[in-house]
N, C-alpha and C positions, 0 to 999 in steps of 0.2 A: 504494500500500500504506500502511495506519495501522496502526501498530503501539501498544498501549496497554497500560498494566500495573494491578494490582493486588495486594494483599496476598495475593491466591490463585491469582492466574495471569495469563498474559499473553494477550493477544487482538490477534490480526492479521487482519484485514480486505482481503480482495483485489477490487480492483472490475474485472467479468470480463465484461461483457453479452452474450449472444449467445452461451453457451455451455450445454452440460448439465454435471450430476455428472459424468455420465459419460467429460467431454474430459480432468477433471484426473486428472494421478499427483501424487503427495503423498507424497514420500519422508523417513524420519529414515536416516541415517549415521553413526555416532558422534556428535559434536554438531552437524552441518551438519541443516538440514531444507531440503527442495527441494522447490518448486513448480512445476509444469510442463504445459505444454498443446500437443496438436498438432490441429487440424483442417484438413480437406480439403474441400470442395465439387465438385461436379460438375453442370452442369446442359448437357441436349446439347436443343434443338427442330428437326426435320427437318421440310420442306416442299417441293413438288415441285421448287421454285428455287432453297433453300439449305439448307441446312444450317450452325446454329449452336452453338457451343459453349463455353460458360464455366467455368474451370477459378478456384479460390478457394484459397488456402493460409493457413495460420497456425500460428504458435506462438510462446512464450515461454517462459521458464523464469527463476524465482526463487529465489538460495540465500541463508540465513540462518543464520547462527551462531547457534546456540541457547547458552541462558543456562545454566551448571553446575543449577540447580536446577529445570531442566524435568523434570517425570515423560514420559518418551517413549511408556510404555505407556498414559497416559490422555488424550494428543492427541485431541480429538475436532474435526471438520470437518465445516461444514454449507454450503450452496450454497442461496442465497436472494433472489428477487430482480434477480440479475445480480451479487451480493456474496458471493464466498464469505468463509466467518468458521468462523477456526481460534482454539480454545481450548487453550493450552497452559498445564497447571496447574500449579503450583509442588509441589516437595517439600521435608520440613525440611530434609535435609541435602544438600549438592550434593554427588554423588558422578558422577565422568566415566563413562560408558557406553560398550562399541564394538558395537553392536550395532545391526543394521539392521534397520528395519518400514518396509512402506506403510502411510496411514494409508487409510480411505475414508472416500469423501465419504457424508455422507446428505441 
């Protein structure tokens, strides 16, 4: 994970390969934000002598304390590459939030 800032927002970069959109949840919590993935595989080849079968699992999960002046409503998330890259924008004033969103990926 690289985490990088600017005077407009912070950008976190997740190197993920082998994944879709669609494996990540992307949750905010009050200030926490969570990153998180599960996948499963399944491949079964039958032949008159055997019968094989490979089973594949993963996941991970990433949390971050977000910064008082994250805007949580205009988190945007894009999956690219094998890099997903979350845009987390600054607001002027930090004001604490308890309020929970998924974000989605696009």
């Amino acid at each position: 994970v690289n985490i990088t800032e600017n005077s407009n927002n912070y950008n976190v970069a997740l190197a993920a390969p082998g994944l879709k959109k669609e494996d990540f949840k992307i949750d905010v919590e009050g200030n926490m934000l969570t990153i998180s993935s599960e996948k499963e595989d399944k491949r079964e080849e039958k032949d008159e002598k055997y019968t094989r079968k490979e089973y594949s699992y993963s996941s991970f999960s990433r949390s971050f304390t977000l910064p008082e002046d994250v805007k949580e409503d205009a988190i945007d998330a894009r999956y690219e590459n094998g890099v997903l890259n979350l845009m987390l924008p600054r607001k002027e004033n930090g004001k604490k939030t308890t309020a929970s969103k998924r974000i989605a990926v696009k």
